[in-house]
C-alpha positions in Angstrom: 226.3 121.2 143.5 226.5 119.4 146.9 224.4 115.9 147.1 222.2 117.5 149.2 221.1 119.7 146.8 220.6 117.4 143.9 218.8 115.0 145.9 216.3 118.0 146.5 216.2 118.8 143.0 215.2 115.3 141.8 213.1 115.2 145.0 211.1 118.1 143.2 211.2 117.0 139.8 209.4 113.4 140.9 206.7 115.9 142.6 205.8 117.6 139.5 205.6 114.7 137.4 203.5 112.5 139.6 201.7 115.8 140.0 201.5 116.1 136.4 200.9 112.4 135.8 197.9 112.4 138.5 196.5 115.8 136.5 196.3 113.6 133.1 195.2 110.2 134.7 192.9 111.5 137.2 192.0 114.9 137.8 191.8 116.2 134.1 189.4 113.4 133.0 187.0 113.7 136.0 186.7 117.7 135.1 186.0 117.0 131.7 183.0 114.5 133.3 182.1 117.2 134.9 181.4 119.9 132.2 179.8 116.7 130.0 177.5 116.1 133.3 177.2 120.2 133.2 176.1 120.6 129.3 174.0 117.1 129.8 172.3 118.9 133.0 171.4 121.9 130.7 169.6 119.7 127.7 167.6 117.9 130.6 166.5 121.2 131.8 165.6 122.5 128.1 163.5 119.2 127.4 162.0 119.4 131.0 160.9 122.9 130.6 159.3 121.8 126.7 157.6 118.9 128.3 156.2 121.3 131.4 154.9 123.4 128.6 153.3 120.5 126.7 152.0 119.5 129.6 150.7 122.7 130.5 148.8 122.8 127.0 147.6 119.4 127.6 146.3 120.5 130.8 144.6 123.7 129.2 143.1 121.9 126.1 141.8 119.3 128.9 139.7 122.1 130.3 137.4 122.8 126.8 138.1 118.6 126.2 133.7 119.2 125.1 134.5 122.2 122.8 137.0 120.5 121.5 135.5 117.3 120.4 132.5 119.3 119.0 134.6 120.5 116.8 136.3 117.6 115.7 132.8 115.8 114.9 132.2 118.9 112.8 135.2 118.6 111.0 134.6 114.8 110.5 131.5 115.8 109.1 133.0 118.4 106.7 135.7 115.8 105.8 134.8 112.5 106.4 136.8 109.6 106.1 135.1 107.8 103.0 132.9 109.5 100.3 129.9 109.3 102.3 127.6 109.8 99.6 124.4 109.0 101.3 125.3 111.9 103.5 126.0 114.5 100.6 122.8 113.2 99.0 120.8 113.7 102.2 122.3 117.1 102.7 121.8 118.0 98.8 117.9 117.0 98.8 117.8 119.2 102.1 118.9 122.4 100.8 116.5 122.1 97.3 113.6 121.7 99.5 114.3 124.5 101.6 115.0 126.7 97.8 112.0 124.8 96.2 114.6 123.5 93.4 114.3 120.3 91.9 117.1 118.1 91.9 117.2 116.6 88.4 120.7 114.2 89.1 123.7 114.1 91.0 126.8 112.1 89.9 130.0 111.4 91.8 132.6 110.4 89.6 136.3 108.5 90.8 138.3 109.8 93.9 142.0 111.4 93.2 144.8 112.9 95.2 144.1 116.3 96.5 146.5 118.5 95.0 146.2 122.0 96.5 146.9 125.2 93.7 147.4 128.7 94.6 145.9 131.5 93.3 148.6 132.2 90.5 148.1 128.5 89.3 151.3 126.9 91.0 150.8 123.8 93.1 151.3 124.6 96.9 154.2 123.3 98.9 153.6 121.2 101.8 153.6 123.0 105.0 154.1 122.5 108.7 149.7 123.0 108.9 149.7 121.2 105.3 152.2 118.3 106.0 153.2 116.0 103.1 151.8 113.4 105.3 148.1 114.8 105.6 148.3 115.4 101.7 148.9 112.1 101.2 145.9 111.2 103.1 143.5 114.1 101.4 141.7 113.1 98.2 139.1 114.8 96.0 135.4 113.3 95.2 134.2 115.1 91.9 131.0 115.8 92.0 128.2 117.5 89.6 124.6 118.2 90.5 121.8 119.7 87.5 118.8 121.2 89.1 116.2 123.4 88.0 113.6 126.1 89.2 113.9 130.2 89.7 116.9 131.7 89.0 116.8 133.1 92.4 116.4 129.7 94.3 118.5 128.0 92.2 121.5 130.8 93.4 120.3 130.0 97.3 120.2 126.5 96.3 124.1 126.8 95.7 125.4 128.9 98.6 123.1 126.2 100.9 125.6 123.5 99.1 128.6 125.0 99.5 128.3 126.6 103.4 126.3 122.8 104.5 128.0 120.5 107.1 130.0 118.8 104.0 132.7 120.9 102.6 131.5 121.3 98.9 133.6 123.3 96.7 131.3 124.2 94.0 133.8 125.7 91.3 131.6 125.5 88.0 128.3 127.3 88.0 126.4 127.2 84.8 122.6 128.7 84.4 120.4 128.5 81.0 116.7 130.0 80.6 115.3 132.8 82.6 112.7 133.4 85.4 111.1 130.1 87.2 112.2 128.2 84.3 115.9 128.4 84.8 118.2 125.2 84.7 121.5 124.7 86.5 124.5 123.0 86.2 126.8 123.0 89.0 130.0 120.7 89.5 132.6 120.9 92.0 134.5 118.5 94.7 133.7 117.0 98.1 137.5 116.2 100.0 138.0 113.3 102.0 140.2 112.5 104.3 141.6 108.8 104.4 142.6 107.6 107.8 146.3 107.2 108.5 148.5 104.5 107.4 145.7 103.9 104.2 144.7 105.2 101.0 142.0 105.6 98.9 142.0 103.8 95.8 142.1 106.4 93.3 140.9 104.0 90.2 137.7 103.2 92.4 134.6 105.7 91.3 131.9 106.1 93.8 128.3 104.7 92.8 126.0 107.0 91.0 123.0 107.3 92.9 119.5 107.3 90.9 118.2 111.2 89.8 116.7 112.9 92.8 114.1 114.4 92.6 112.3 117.7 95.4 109.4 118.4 94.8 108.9 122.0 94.4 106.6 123.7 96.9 
């Protein structure tokens, strides 16, 4: 091999390793930034096209903003905040003067954690509509009511109780004597829903308001 030759050689291997050299220092690292860039480029287009369609429900429950708080001050009312007994009372005396019952008492006895049971018995699982979150904040209001009157007003009297404004979950129904002189026990729950970040105190019991009398028509 002639000088001339192996100068051309080492002429050739020098190219390929600063070739090489410049791949592994400068090239290869800027494609690599570049497919980064590219996969960072696609996860801002998924969250973009997420937030478009938030916004795009925003925008859509904007448009029925009215229908929409009605029906939040008719949950409120359903499931308000505290015990709101004056309010329960109120709606209680309502409904036994529109059956012509007379209320005899109406006790509310200590708050507790709502614990929601399916049908077989079993406690139910938080869900993503029944978060462990909004069960923390639920809590049951015990509550028992003895009227009397016809057996047939005193059955209206109920179904008024339980399909009012207040959610009243009448779950023991009890009726002794016949005709107009028919007596009732009824007990049941009011829920409440504690605003977030507090509890209600499940050792506190709600005052028990004085007998309340309807007078029958």
């Amino acid at each position: 091999m002639n000088a001339t030759r192996l100068v051309s050689l080492v002429l050739v291997i020098v190219t390929i390793a600063v070739a090489a050299i410049g791949w592994f220092l400068g090239i290869a690292p800027l494609l690599s930034q570049a497919a980064t860039a590219r996969d960072e480029q696609v996860s801002v287009d998924a969250q973009n096209a997420q937030y478009a369609a938030i916004v795009a429900q925003l925008a859509a429950d904007f448009e029925r903003i009215d229908e929409i708080e009605a029906e939040f001050d008719e949950l409120q009312r359903a499931v308000p905040a505290s015990a709101a007994t004056e309010a329960a009372l109120a709606e209680i005396a309502a409904a036994a003067a529109a059956t012509g019952v007379v209320v005899d008492a109406v006790t509310f006895s200590g708050s507790t954690p709502f614990t929601p049971v399916a049908a077989d018995g079993s406690t139910v699982q938080p869900t993503a509509e029944l978060s462990s979150d909004l069960l923390a904040r639920l809590f049951s209001v015990p509550i028992t009511v003895s009227a009397n009157g016809s057996y047939a007003a005193l059955v209206d009297f109920v179904d008024r109780l339980q399909l009012g404004e207040r959610l009243i979950l009448v779950t023991v129904v009890s009726y002794s004597g016949t005709g107009d002189a028919t007596a009732l026990q009824a007990g049941g729950s009011m829920m409440v829903l504690a605003p977030a970040g507090t509890t209600v105190d499940p050792s506190v019991t709600t005052p028990t308001p004085e007998p309340t009398e309807t007078p029958a028509p």
